[in-house]
N, C-alpha and C positions, 0 to 999 in steps of 0.2 A: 326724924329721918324719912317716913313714911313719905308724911302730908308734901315734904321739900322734892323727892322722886317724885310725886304724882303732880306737884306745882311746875317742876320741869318739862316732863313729861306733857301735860297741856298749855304752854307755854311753846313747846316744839311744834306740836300739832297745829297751834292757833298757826304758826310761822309759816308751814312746812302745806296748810290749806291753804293760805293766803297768797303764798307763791305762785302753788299749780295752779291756781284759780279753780279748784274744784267745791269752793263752798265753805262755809262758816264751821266755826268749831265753837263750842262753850268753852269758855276758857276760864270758867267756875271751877279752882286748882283744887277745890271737895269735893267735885261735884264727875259727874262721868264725862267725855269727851263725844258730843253729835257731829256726826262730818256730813253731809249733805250736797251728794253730787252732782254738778251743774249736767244735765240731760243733752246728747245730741238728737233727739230724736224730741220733736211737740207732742204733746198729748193728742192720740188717734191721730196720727200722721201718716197719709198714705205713700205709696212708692206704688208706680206701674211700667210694668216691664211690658215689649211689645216683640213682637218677634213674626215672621212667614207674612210681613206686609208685600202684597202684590199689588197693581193696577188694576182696576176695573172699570167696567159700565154699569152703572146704577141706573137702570130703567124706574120711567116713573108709571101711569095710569094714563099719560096721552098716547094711544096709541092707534094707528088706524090699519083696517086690514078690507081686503076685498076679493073679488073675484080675478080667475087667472086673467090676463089684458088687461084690467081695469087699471085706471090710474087715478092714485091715491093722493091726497095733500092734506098736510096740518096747516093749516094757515099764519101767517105774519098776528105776534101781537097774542097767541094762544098761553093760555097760564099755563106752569110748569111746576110741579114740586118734587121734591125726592129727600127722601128723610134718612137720616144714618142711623143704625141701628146696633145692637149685639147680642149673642143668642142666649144671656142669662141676665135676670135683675142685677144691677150693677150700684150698689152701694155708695160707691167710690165717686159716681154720678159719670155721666157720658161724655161728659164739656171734660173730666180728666184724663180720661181715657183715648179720645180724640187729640188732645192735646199732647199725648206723649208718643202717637203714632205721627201725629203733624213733624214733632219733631227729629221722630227716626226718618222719615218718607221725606219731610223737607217740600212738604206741600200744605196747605192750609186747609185742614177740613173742619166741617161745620155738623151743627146737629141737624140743618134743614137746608135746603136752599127753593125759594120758588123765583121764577124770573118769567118773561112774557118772551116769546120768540124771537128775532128781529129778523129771520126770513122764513118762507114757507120750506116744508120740506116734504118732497113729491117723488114718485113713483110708481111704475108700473109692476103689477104683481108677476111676476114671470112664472111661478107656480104656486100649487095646493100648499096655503096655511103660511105665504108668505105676507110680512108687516112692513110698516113703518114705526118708528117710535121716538119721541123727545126723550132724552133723560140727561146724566153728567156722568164726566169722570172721576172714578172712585178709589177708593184703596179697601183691600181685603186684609185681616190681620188676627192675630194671634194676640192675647193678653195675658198677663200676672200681676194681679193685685195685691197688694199686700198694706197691712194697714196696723201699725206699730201704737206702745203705750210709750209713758214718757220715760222708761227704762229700755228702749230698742228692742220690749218683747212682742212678736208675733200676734196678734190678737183676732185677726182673720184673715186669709186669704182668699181671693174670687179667681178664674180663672175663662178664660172662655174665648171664643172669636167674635168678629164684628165686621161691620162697613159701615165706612166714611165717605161722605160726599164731599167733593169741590167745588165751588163755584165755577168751573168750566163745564158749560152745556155740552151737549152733541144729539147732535142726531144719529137715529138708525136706521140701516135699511137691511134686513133680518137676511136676505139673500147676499148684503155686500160688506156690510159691517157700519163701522162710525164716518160719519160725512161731517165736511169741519163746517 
């Protein structure tokens, strides 16, 4: 009577896994019953959450400064870089983290961008410690890493802010703001 309950018994289970689709059973009716649950989560699976993304200017190293009067130019055809950054070692890597701000902001940002000018950008200094500068427009942002086992547990979470370049230059002129 035993062996015939415990042959039913693994007989329902084989049925009853096979249905849910949650995974295989021994269906060895002497033997114990293994269910083995189909995972939602891959092994070290990340999730990034983004949040306080704002607009910005992501100034690069071209920049020129002078005396008050003086009139200032970066010239046509100058290189350009500006790199996106975030203020902790990011595990999860930059390209995901970018990638899920891209998608909250609904702009495309990159880990770098360099490009050559296509026209000069000039000015006169109208006072002490006034600039010019090349750089792009950017996104500021808020992050939650989180990076899951093949059971949906926790296994580390990162945390932190960042900036994101776009491929949209701009120029600056520190007394006026951004020059399209």
């Amino acid at each position: 009577m035993r062996k015939t309950i415990m042959a039913l018994t693994a007989a329902l289970l084989a049925v009853g896994t096979t249905l849910l689709g949650v995974g295989t059973a021994n269906a060895d009716p002497g033997g114990p019953v293994a269910i083995q649950p189909l995972s939602l989560c891959t092994n070290a699976s990340w999730e990034v959450g983004v949040s306080n993304v704002k607009s910005i200017y992501m100034p690069s190293t071209v920049r020129a400064t002078g005396s008050v009067g003086a009139v200032i130019t970066i010239t046509i055809g100058t290189t350009v870089s500006v790199s996106s950054s975030t203020s902790a070692s990011v595990t999860v890597g930059l390209s995901s983290v970018l990638a899920s701000v891209s998608a909250t902001a609904g702009v495309t940002l990159t880990s770098s961008n360099t490009f050559s000018t296509t026209y000069a950008l000039t000015g006169t200094i109208p006072s002490a410690g006034a600039y010019i500068e090349w750089g792009t427009v950017g996104r500021s942002f808020s992050y939650t890493a989180k990076q899951y086992d093949a059971n949906c547990n926790v296994l580390k979470t990162e945390s932190g802010t960042g900036k994101g370049t776009t491929k949209t230059p701009y120029g600056y002129l520190s007394w006026v703001g951004f020059t399209g």
